[in-house]
C-alpha positions as CSV (number, residue, x, y, z in Angstrom):
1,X,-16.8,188.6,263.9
2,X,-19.4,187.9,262.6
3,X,-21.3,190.6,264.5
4,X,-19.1,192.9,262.8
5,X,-19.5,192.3,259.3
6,X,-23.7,192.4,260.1
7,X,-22.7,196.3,261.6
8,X,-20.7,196.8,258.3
9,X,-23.3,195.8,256.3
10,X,-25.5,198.2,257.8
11,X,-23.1,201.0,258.2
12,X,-22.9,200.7,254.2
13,X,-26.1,200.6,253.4
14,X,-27.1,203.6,255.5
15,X,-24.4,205.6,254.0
16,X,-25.9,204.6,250.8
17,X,-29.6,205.2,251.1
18,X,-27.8,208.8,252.8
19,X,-26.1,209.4,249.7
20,X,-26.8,208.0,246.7
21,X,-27.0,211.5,244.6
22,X,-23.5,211.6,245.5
23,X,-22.8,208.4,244.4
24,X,-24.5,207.1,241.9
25,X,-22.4,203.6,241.4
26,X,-23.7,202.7,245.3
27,X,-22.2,200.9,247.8
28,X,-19.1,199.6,245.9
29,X,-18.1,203.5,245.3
30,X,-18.8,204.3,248.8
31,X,-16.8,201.3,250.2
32,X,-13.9,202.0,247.9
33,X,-13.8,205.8,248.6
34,X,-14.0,205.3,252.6
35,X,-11.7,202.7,252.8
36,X,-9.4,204.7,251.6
37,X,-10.5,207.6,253.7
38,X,-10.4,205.7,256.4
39,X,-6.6,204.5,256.2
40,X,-5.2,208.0,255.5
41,X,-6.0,209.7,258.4
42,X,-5.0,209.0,262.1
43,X,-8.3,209.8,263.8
44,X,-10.1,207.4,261.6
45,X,-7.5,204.8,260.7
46,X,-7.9,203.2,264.7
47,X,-11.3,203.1,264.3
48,X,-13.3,199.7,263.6
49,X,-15.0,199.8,260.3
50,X,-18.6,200.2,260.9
51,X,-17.4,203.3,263.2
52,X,-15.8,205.2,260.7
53,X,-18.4,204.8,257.6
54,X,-20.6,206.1,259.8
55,X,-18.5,208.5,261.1
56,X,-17.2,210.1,257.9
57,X,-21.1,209.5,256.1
58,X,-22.4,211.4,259.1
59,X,-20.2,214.2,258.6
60,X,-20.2,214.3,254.6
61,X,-24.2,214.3,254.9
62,X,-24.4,216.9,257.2
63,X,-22.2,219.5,255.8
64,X,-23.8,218.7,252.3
65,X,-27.7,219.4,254.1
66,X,-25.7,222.7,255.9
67,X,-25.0,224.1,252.7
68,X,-24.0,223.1,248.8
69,X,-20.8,221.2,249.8
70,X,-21.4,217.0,248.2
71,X,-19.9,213.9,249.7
72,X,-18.5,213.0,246.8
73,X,-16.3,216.3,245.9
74,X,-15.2,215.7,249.8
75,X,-14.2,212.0,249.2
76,X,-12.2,213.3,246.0
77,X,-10.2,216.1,248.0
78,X,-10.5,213.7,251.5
79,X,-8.3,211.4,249.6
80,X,-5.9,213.8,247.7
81,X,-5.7,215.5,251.2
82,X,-4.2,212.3,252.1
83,X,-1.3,212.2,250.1
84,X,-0.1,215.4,252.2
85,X,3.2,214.1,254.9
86,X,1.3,213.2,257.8
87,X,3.0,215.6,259.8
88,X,1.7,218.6,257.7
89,X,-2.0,217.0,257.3
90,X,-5.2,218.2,259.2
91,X,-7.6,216.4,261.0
92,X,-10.2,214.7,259.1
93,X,-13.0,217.1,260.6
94,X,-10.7,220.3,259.7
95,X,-10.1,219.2,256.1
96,X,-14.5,218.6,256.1
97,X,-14.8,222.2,257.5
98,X,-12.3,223.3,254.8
99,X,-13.0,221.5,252.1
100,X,-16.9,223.0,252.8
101,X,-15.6,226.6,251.9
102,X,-13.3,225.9,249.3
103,X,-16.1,223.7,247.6
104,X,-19.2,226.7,248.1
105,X,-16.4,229.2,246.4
106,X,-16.4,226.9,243.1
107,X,-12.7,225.3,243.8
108,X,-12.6,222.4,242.4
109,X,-11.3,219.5,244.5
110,X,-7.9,218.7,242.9
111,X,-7.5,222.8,242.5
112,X,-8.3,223.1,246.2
113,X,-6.4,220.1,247.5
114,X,-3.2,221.0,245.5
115,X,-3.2,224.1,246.6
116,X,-3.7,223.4,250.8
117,X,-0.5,221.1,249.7
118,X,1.4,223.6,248.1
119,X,1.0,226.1,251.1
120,X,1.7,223.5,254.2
121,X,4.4,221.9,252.2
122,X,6.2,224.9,251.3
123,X,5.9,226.6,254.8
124,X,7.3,223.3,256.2
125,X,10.3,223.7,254.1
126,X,10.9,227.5,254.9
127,X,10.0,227.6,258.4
128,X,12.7,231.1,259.0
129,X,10.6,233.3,256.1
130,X,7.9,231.8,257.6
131,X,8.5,232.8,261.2
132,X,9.5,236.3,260.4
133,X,6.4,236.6,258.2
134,X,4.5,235.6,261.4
135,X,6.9,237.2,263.9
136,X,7.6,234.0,265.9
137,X,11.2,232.6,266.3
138,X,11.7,229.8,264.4
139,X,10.8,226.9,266.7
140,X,7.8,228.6,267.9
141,X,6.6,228.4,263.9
142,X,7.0,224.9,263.7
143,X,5.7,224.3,266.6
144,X,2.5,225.7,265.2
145,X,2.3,224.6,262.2
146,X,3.4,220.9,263.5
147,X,0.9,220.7,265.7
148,X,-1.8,223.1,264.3
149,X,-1.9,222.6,260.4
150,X,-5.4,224.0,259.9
151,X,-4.9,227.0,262.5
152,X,-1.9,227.6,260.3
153,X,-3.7,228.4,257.1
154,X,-6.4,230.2,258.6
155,X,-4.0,232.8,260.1
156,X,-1.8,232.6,257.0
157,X,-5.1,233.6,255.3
158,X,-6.1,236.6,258.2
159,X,-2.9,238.3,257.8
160,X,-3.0,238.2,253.9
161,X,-6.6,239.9,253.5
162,X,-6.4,243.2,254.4
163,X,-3.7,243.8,251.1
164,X,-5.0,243.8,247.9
165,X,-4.1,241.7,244.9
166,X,-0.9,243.6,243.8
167,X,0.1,243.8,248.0
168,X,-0.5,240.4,248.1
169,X,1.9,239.3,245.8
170,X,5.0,240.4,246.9
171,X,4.7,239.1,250.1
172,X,3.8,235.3,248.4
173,X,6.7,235.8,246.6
174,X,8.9,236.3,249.1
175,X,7.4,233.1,251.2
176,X,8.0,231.2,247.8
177,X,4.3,230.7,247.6
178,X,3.4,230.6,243.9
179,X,1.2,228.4,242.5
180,X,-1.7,229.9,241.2
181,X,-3.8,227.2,243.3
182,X,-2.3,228.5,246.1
183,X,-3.5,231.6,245.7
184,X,-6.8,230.9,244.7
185,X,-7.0,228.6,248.3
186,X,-5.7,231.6,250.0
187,X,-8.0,234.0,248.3
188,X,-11.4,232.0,249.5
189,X,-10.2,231.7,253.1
190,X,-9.4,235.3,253.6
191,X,-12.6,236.0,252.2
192,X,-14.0,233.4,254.2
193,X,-12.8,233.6,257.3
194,X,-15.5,233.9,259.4
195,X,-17.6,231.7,257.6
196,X,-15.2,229.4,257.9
197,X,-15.3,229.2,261.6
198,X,-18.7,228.5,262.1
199,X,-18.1,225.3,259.7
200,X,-15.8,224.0,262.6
């Protein structure tokens, strides 16, 4: 036990000294924000404590030195993320690779997460439009989309960019995908797309 609040300690601290542009109010902000992290998601929530501080730190800090994405606009959309069904959410290291993009194309993160929400949770309640859009039957679509969230929006994304912004809407429509963050979230990734992948 006592071990374990020693790796803790340290585990804090480094992610602290990593990030403290990002987080200015220090280790109480960091400890709040991860914990919470930490509980949302299932590859993180069986992990011991000291594990996953380091874990998410490590990954926040090296996206951030890859490009312009900041720790704390992914805590912000990590956490809203979170709020998602569990059966529609991503990984924690697909949401990082996401969030990335949507952050470099100015989204911010309660624009981006809201509308990643908008698009699972809407294709998860019309799973036949969906299918035809995709031209899968029905159970092959949720079968995809159950078990492959992120590959969903990507290839959601793919098939949308080669209309243009009048093509596109119909189309949306039709899937019952409105929101305007939805289509700003869909508009980055399918100009993305490739960038995208090499954040993965």
């Amino acid at each position: 036990f006592p071990v374990t609040i020693g790796a803790s300690t340290k585990a804090v601290s480094d992610a602290t000294l990593a990030m403290k542009e990002d987080f200015p109010d220090g280790a109480s902000a960091i400890v709040e924000d991860f914990t919470k992290i930490k509980s949302l998601f299932k590859d993180t929530k069986e992990l011991d404590y000291p594990t996953s501080i380091n874990q998410i730190g490590s990954a926040m800090k090296g996206l951030a030195d890859e490009g312009t994405a900041t720790a704390k606009w992914q805590a912000e959309f990590l956490m809203r993320m979170g709020q998602l069904d569990e059966k529609l959410r991503p990984t924690i290291t697909d949401l990082m690779g996401l969030g990335a993009a949507l952050e470099e194309s100015g989204l911010t993160d309660e624009i981006a997460a809201s509308g990643v929400q908008n698009i699972q949770a809407t294709a998860f309640k019309n799973t036949e439009l969906f299918a035809k859009f995709f031209g899968q039957s029905k159970k092959q679509f949720e079968e995809f989309i159950n078990l492959h969230p992120n590959e969903f929006l990507l290839e959601f994304s793919k098939r949308l960019q080669p209309l243009t912004a009048s093509q596109e809407m119909q189309p949306l429509k039709n899937l019952k995908i409105e929101s305007q963050e939805a289509n700003k979230v869909l508009g980055v990734l399918g100009n993305k797309f490739e960038g995208y992948r090499d954040w993965e």
